[in-house]
C-alpha positions in Angstrom: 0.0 0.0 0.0 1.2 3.2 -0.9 0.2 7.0 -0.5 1.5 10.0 -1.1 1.0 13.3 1.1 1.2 16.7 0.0 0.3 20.3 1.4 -2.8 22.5 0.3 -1.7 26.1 -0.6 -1.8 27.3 3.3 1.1 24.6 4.5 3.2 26.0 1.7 2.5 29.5 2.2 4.1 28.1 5.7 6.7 26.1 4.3 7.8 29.2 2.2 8.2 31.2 5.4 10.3 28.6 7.2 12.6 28.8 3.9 12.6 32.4 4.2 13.4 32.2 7.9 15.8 29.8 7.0 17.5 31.5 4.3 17.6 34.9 6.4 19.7 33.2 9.7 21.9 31.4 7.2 22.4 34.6 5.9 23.1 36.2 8.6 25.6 34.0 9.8 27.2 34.2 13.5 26.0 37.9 13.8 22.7 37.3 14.5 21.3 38.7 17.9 20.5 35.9 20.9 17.0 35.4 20.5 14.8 32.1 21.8 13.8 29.7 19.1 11.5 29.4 16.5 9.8 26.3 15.3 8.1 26.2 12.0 8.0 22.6 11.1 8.2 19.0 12.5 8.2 16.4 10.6 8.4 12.3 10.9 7.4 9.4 13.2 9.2 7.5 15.8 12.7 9.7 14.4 11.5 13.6 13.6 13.2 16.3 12.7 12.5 19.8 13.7 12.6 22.6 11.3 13.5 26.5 13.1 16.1 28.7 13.9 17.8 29.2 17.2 18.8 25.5 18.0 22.4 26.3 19.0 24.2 22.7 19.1 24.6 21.2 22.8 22.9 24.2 24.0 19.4 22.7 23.6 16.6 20.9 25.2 13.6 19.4 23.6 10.5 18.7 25.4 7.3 17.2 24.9 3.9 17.3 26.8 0.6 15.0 26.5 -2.2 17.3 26.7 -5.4 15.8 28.6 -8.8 15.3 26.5 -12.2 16.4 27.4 -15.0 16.6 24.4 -16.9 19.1 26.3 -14.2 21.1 26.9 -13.0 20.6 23.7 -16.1 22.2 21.8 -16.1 25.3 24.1 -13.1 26.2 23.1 -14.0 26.0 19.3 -17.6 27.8 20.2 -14.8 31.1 21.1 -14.8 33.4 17.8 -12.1 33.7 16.4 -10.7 30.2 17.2 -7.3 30.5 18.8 -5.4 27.4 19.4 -2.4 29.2 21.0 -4.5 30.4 23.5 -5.0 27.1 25.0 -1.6 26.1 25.2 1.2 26.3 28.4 3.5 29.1 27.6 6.5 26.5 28.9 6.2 22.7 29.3 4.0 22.1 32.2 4.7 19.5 35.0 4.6 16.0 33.5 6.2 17.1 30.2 9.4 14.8 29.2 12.9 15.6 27.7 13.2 14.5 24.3 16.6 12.8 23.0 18.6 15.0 20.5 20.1 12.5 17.7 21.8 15.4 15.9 22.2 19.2 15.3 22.6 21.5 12.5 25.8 23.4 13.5 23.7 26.8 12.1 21.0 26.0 14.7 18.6 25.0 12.0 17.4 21.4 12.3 17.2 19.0 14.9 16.9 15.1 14.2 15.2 13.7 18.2 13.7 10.2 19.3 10.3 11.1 19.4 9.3 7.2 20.5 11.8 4.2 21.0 9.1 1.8 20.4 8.3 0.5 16.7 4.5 0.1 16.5 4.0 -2.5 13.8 1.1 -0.6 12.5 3.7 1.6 11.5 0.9 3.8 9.7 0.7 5.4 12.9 3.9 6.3 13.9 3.1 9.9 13.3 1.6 10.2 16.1 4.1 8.5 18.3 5.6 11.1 21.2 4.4 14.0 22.7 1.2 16.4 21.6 3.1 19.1 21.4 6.4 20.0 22.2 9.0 23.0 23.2 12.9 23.6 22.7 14.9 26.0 24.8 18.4 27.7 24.3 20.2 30.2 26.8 17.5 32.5 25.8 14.4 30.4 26.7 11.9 28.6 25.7 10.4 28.8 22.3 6.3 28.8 21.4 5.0 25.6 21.6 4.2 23.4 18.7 1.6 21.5 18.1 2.8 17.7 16.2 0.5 15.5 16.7 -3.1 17.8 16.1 -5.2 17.2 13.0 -4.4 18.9 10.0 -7.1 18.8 7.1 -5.6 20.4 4.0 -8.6 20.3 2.2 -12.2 18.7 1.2 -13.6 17.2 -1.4 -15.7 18.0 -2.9 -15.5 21.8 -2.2 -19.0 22.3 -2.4 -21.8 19.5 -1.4 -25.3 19.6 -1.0 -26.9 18.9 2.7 -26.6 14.7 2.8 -23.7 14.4 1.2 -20.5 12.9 1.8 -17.6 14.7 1.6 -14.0 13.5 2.4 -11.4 15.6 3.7 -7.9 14.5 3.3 -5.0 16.0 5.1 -2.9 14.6 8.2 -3.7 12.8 11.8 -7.0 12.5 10.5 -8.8 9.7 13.1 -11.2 11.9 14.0 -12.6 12.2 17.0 -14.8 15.3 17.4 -16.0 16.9 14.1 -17.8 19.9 14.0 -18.7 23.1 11.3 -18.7 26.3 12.0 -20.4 29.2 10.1 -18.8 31.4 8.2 -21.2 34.4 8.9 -22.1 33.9 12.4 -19.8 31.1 13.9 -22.4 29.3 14.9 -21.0 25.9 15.5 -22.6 22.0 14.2 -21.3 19.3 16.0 -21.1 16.2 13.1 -22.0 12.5 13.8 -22.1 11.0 11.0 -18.0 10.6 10.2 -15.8 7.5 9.6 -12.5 6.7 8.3 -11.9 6.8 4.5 -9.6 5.0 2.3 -6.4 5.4 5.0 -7.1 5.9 9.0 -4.7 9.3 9.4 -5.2 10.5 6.0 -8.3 10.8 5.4 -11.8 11.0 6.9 -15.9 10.6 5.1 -18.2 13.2 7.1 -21.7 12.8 6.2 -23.3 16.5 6.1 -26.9 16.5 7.4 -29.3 17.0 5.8 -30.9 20.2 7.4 -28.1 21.8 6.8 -28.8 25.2 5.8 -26.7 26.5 2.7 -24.1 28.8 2.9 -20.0 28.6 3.6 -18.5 26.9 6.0 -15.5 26.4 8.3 -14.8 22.2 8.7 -12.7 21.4 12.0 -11.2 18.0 13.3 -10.2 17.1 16.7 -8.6 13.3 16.6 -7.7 13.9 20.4 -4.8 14.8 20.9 -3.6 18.3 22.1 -6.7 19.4 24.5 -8.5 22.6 23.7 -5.8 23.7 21.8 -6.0 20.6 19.3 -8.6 21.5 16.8 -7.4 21.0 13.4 -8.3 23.7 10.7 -10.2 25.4 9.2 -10.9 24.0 6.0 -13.6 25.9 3.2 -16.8 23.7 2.6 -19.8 25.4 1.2 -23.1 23.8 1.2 -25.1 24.5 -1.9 -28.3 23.4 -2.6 -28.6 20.1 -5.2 -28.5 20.6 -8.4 -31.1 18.7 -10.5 -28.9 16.5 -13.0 -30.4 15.8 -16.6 -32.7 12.6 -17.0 -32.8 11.7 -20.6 -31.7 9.0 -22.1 -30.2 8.8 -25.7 -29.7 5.7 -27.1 -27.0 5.4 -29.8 -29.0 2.9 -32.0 -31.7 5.2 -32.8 -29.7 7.6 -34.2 -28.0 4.6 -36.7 -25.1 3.7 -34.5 -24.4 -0.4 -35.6 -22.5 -1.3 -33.2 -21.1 -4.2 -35.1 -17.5 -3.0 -35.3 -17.4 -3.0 -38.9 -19.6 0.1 -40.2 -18.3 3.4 -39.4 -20.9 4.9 -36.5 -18.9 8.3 -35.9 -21.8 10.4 -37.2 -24.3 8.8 -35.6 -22.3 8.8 -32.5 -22.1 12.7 -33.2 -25.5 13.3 -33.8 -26.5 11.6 -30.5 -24.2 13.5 -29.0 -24.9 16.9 -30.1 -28.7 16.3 -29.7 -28.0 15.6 -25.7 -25.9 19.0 -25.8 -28.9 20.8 -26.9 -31.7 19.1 -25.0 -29.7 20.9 -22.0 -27.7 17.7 -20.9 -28.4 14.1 -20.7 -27.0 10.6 -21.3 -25.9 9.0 -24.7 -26.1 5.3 -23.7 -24.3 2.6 -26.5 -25.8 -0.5 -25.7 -23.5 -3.6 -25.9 -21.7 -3.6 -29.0 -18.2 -2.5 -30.6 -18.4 1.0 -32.1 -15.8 2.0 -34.9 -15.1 5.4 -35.3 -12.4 7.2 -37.5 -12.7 11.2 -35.9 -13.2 13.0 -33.1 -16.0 12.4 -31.0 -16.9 15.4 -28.5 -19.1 15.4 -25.3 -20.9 18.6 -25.0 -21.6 20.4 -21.5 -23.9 18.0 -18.8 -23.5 15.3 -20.9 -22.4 11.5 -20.1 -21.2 9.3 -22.7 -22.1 6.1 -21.0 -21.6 2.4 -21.8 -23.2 -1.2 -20.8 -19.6 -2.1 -19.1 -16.0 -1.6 -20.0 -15.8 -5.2 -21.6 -18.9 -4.6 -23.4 -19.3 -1.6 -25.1 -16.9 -0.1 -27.2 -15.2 2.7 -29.1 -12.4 1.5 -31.4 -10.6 2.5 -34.1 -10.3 -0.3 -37.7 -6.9 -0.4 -39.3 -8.4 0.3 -42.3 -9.7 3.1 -41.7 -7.3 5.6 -39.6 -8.2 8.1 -36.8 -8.3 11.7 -38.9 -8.3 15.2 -37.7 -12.1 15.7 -39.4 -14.2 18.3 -37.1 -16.8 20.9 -38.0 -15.0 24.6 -38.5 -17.6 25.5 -35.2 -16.1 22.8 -33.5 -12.8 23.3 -34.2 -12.7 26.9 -32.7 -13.9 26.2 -29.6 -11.3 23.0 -29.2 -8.1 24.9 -27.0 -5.5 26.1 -29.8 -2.6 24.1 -28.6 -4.5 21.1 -28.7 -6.2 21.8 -32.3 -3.1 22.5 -33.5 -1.5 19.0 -32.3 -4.1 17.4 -34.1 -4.1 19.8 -37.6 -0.1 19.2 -37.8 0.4 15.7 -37.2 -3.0 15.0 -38.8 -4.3 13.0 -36.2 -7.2 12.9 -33.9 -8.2 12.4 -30.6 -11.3 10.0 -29.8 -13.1 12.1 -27.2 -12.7 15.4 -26.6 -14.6 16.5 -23.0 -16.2 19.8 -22.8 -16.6 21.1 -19.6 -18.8 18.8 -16.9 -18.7 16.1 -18.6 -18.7 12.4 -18.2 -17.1 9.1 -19.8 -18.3 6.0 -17.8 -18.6 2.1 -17.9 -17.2 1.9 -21.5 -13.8 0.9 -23.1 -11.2 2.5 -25.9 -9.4 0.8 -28.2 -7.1 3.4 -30.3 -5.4 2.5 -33.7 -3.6 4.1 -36.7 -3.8 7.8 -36.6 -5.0 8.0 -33.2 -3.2 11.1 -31.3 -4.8 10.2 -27.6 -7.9 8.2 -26.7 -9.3 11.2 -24.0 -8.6 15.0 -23.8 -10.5 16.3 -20.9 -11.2 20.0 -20.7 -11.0 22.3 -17.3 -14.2 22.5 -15.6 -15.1 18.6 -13.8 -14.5 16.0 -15.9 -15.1 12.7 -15.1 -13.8 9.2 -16.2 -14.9 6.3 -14.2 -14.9 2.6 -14.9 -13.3 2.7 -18.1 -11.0 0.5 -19.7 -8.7 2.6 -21.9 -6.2 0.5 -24.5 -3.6 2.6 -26.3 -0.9 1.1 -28.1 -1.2 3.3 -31.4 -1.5 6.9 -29.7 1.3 9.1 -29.9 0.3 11.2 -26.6 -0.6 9.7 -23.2 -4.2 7.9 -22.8 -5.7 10.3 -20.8 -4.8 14.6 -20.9 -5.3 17.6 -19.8 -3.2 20.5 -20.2 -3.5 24.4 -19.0 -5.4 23.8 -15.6 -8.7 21.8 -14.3 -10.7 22.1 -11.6 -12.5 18.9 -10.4 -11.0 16.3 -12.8 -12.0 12.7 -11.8 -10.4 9.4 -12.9 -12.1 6.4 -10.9 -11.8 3.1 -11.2 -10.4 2.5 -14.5 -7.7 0.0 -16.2 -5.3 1.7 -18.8 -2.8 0.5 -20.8 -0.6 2.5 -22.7 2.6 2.7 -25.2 3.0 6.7 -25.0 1.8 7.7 -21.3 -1.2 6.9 -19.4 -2.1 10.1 -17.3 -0.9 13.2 -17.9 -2.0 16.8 -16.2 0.1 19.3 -16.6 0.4 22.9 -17.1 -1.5 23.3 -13.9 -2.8 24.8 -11.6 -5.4 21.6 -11.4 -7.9 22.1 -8.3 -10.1 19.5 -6.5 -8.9 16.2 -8.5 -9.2 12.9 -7.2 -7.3 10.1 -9.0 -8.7 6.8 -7.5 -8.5 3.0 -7.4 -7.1 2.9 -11.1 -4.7 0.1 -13.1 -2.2 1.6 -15.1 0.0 -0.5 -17.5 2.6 0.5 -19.1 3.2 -1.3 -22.3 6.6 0.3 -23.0 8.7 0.3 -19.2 11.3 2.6 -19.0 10.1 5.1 -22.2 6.9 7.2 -20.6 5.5 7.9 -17.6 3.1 6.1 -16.0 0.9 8.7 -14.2 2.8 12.3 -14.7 1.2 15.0 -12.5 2.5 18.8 -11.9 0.8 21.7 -10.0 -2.1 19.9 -8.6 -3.5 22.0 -5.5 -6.3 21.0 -3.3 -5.8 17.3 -4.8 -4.5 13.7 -3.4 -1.4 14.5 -5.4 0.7 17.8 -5.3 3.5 19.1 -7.2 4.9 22.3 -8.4 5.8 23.4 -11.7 9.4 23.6 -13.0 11.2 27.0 -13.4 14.7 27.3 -13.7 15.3 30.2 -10.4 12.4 28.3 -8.7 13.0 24.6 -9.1 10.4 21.8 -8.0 11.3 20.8 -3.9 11.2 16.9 -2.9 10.6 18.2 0.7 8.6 16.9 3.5 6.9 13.9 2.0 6.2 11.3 3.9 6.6 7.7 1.9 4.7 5.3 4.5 3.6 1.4 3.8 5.0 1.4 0.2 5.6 -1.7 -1.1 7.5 -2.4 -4.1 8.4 -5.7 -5.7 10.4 -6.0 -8.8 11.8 -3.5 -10.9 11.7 -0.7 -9.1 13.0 1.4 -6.1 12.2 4.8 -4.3 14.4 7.5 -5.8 14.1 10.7 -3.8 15.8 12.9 -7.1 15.4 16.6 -7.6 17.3 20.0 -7.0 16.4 20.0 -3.5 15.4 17.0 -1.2 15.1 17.7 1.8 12.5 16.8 4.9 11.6 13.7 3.6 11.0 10.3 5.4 10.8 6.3 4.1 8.9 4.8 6.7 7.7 1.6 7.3 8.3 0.5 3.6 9.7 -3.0 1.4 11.4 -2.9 -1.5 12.6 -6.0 -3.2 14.0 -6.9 -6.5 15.5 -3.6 -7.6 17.8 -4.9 -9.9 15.9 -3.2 -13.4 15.0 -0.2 -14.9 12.8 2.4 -12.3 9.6 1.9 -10.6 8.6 4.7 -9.0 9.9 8.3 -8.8 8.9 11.1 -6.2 9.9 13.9 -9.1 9.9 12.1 -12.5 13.8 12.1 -13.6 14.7 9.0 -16.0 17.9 6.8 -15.4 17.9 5.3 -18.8 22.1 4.7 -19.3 22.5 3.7 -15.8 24.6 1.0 -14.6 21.9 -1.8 -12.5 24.3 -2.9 -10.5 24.8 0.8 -8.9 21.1 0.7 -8.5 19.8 1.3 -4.4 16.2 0.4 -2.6 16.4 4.0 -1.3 18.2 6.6 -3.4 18.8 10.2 -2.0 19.8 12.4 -4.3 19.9 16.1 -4.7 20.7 17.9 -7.8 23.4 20.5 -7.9 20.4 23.4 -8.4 21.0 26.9 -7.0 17.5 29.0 -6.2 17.7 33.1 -6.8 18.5 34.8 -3.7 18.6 32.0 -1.2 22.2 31.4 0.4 23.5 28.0 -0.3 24.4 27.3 3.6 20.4 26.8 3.7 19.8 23.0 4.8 17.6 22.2 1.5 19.8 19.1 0.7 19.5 17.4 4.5 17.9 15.9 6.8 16.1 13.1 5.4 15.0 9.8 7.5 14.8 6.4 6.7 13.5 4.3 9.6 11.5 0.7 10.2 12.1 -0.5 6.4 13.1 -3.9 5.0 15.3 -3.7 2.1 16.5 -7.0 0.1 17.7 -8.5 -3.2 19.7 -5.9 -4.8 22.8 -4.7 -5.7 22.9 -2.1 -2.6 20.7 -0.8 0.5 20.7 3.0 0.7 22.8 5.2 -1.1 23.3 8.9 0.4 24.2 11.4 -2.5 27.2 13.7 -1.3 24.6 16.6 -0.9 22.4 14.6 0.9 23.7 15.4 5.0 22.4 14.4 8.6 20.4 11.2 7.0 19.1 9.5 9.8 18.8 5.8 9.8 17.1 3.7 12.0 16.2 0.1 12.6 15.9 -0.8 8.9 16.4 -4.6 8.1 18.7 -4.3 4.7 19.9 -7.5 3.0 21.3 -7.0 -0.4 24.4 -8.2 -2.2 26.7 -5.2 -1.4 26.9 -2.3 0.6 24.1 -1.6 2.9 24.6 1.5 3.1 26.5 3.3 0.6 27.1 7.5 2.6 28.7 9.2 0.1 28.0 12.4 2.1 30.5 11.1 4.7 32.8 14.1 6.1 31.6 16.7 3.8 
């Protein structure tokens, strides 16, 4: 099991301050005035490492404090407007806090790596939450604020906007909920949930039922998992409740508009006309009975419509051989089709097989490309949805499924793809609100495209930032927990900066081939297998405008709890990559275990 955790646009609005705070004291140098410290991130499990300024090697004490929980109590303090958290917490570590072990120091007083818990939980899912509530470090000057660790942190929900009786699941971190509650955006009046569970992973996410007298309007989403007292409310997080929308009823079936079905007659214009007839009835579903469907051009889905099939094994688009994909579209069409994309079609002559207008739908049917095809699905911005598909493209010259330039609400559920040129690709982002789910992908081509290739996704499962060459992509504080890779592959932490990062609790085995999976996309075609490591660490030599190089953006990763075995090596430390911490992983592989290149530097 694997998952991937990113930040919503809040934690790296706080993430960029840390690097500013960062960047300023290593700036600064050994002038810098006594002050206390300054926490602004901790990150990890059982091993964490603290993120500040002011932690003066040997000259520091970390400590850590359990906070008592009371519900009651709890909810009084969210019923004060505005919310403080801060205002609930011990300036200094109360009676019955505990020292914390210091493992090691940056010598700027920048990073500390501490033993938050000596005990391994097997469940390691939930080593996040192993150690104190919150915690405190002083230097000659003091104490510093306290932090919270372990409280709730919902990034962000989805989807954004529900009606009353919905379910809505909000991802984010340290999400076993105990207490949820809403509170209203114009008065503050505050709704205490019942109707919550976990979702799909116990800390990362969690399914809140909104009830059904809700009343509309927006709304501030809170989560107390228990940790932390009155001061552990996690939030807030935008939901607004809108009144439901009444979706289009009609049916359209393909056959009455002279679609065969027979896989031999050409149905594209009656697949069109059924099409385009939905569009203007205001919205509707084109249903194509069981049956294979040949067509040789572009097939578009207008606004509110759902192209929908009798299952992904039984109805079918495909593409003959003797009759090649073609870039044939109505001049009306064609202008409203994004220019970039027209034009990939006009020059190479190709089509695509569906083209999704805004709020549109593909569901229960397969694709099968073939000569001339460009892509099988190019999705427009506004909530499109793909669900229980089966996409095969082994003739397509672009990846199976697209979208460029930005989306809001994209949805790809439950579907098998296989692919020669890519299967998923959004890029050019930003793309808001989209959930990638409980999909196959196949690559028919290893080592030549990218499997799923994501960049600038906010509010979304997956997050990642667009390349620029003063402002380079960060591999920084993702967590890697429960992955579990067999064959072919390793986890290769490779960017300009990595830094903040943790392996936890994973397996990798049989890493002798070309790469499996990548936290930034970065190919290793030429390389020489038997150099290849389960865990690679490696920073790029990348310098960022106006930040000093003595900031710690290439340290301070852990790897802890993991069982690494048949391969050439274990873990191989890049010589940027300083202050690894390693701890209690099992490594059995036919050389080093650990290979530190970063050793004296």
């Amino acid at each position: 099991m694997s998952m991937a955790k990113y930040y919503s646009l809040w934690t790296m609005f706080r993430l960029g301050l840390c690097l500013v705070a960062l960047a300023l004291v290593s700036g600064l140098g050994r002038g810098v005035p006594a002050a206390v410290p300054e926490i602004c991130r901790v990150q990890g499990g059982n091993t964490k490492t603290i993120w500040g300024v002011g932690f003066a090697p040997g000259q520091t004490e970390v400590r850590d404090w359990k906070a008592p929980f009371d519900a009651d109590a709890a909810l009084a303090a969210l019923r004060t407007t505005p919310y403080d958290a801060g205002r609930w917490l011990p300036a200094e570590p109360p009676s019955g806090s505990r020292r914390v072990q210091v493992l090691d120091a940056d010598p700027r007083g920048l990073v500390l790596a501490v033993e938050s818990e000596s005990h391994y939980n097997a469940s390691g899912f939930y080593d996040a939450r192993a150690g104190g509530h919150v915690c405190w470090i002083k230097n000659s000057d003091g104490w510093s604020k306290p932090w919270r660790i372990t409280t709730a942190r919902p990034w962000w929900v989805s989807p954004a906007a529900a009606p009353p009786g919905a379910t809505v699941r909000v991802f984010g971190r340290s999400l076993d909920a105990q207490l949820v509650a809403l509170k209203a955006s114009d008065d503050g009046q505050v709704t205490v949930l019942s109707d919550f569970q976990r979702g799909q992973h116990p800390l990362y996410e969690t399914q809140v039922t909104l009830p059904a007298d809700l009343a509309p309007g927006p709304y501030e989403l809170y989560v107390h998992n228990g940790t932390g007292g009155e001061s552990g409310w996690g939030g807030p997080v935008s939901v607004c409740v809108e009144a439901a929308a009444e979706a289009p009823t009609r049916l359209f079936d393909a056959r009455e508009f002279g679609a065969k079905g027979n896989g031999v007659e050409d149905d594209t214009a009656a697949l069109r006309a059924a099409l385009v007839q939905a569009g203007e009835a205001g919205g509707g579903t084109v249903f194509l009975p069981p049956g294979r469907y040949a067509i040789s051009a572009t097939l578009w889905i207008p606004t509110g419509v759902t192209l929908q099939g009798a299952g992904a094994q039984n109805s079918l688009l495909a593409v003959r051989d003797e009759r090649p994909m073609q870039w044939d579209v109505p001049a009306e069409i064609a202008r409203e089709i994004p220019g970039h994309f027209r034009a990939r079609q006009q020059d190479g002559g190709r089509g695509a097989m569906l083209w999704m207008r805004d709020r549109s739908r593909v569901a229960d049917l397969g694709l099968v490309d073939g000569p001339g095809t460009l892509l099988p699905i190019f999705g427009s911005r506004d909530r499109c949805r793909v669900e229980r598909c089966h996409i095969r493209a082994t003739h397509s010259t672009q990846p199976a499924v697209m979208i460029e330039w930005g989306s809001d609400g994209f949805v790809l559920k439950d579907s098998q793809i296989e692919a020669a040129a890519g299967g998923v690709f959004l890029v050019h982002g930003p793309h808001t609100q989209a959930l990638i789910s409980g999909n196959t992908i196949r690559n028919l081509r290893p080592g030549q495209a990218n499997n799923l290739f994501i960049r600038a996704f906010v509010h979304s499962i997956i997050e990642l930032w667009a390349w620029k060459d003063d402002a380079p992509s960060p591999v920084a504080f993702c967590d890697l927990i429960g992955v579990r890779i067999m064959g072919r592959g390793n986890i290769s932490l490779l960017g300009p900066l990595v830094f903040g990062n943790t392996v936890r609790f994973s397996e990798v085995t049989g890493f002798r081939y070309g790469p499996g999976f990548h936290i930034q996309p970065t190919w290793l075609q030429g390389a020489d297998p038997q150099q290849r490591a389960a865990v690679d660490l490696q920073p790029a030599g990348h310098k960022i405008a106006g930040l000093p190089q003595t900031a710690p953006l290439k340290d301070w990763n852990i790897v802890e709890g993991s069982h690494l075995v048949d391969g050439p090596r274990g873990i191989r430390i890049s010589p940027q990559a300083r202050h690894t911490q390693l701890r209690n992983n099992a490594i059995h592989v036919d050389g080093q275990p650990v290979v530190d290149e970063s050793a004296g530097r």
